[in-house]
C-alpha positions as CSV (number, residue, x, y, z in Angstrom):
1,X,12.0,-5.3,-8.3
2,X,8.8,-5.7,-10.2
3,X,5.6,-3.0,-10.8
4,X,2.2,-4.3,-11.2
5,X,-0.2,-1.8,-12.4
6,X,-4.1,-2.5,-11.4
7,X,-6.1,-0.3,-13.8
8,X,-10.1,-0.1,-14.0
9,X,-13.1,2.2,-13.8
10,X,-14.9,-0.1,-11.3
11,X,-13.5,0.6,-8.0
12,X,-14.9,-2.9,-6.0
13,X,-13.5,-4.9,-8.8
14,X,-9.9,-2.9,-8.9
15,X,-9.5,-3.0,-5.4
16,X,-10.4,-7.0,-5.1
17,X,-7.8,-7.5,-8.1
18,X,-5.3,-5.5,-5.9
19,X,-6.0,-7.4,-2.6
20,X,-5.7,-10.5,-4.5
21,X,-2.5,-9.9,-6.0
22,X,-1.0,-8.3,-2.5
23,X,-2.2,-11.8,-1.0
24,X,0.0,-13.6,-3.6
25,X,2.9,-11.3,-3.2
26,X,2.9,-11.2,0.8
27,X,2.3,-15.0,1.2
28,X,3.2,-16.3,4.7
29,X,5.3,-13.4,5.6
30,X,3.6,-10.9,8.2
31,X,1.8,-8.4,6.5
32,X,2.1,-5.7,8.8
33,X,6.1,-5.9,7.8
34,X,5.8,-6.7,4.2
35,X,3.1,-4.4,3.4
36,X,2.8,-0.6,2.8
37,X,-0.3,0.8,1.5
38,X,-0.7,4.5,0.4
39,X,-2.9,6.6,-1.1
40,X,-2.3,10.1,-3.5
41,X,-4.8,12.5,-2.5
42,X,-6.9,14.1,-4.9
43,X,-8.2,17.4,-5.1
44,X,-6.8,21.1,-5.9
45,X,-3.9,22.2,-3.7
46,X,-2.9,18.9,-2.4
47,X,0.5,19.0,-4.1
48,X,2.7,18.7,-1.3
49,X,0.5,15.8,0.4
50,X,1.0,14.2,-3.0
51,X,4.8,15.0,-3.1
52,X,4.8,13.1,0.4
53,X,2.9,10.4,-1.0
54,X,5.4,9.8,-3.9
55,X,8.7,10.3,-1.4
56,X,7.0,7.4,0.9
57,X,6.2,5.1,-2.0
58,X,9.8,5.8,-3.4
59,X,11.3,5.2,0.4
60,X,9.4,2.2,0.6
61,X,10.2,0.2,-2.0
62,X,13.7,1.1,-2.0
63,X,14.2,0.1,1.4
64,X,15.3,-3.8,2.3
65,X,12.6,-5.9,3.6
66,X,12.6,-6.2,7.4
67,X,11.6,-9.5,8.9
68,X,10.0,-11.2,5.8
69,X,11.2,-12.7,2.6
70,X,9.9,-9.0,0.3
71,X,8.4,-5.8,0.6
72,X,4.7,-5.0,-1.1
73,X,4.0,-1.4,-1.9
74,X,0.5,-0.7,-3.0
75,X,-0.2,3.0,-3.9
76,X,-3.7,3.9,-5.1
77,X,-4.8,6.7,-6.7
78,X,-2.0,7.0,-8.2
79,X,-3.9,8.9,-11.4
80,X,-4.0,11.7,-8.7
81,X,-0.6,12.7,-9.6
């Protein structure tokens, strides 16, 4: 298993680097099978949306890859947590 982490304060650029490195990770599999995309909510009293966020992410990418070569988990916001 490998962890990429996409850090920057511009938010267009971040997300591009993130959409470029998902589109080298999924490849020619189906992305709507090899992709997961989540986001941690921000905010006061959100700590059981985040707690859900961080189960799914942890679900995700411990889960086998169904129908396609790997599994891509992309979780934003994750300095939320």
């Amino acid at each position: 298993m490998s962890v990429y982490l996409v850090k920057g304060d511009e938010a267009d650029t971040r997300d591009a680097k993130v959409r470029e490195l998902a589109e080298v990770l999924v490849g020619d599999d189906d992305r709507s099978l090899a992709l997961e995309e989540l986001t941690v909510p921000g905010g006061e009293g959100n700590s059981d949306d985040r707690a859900a966020v961080v189960s799914a992410a942890v679900t995700a990418a411990s889960s086998p890859p169904f129908g396609t070569a790997s599994r891509v988990v992309i979780v934003r916001e994750i300095g939320a947590l």
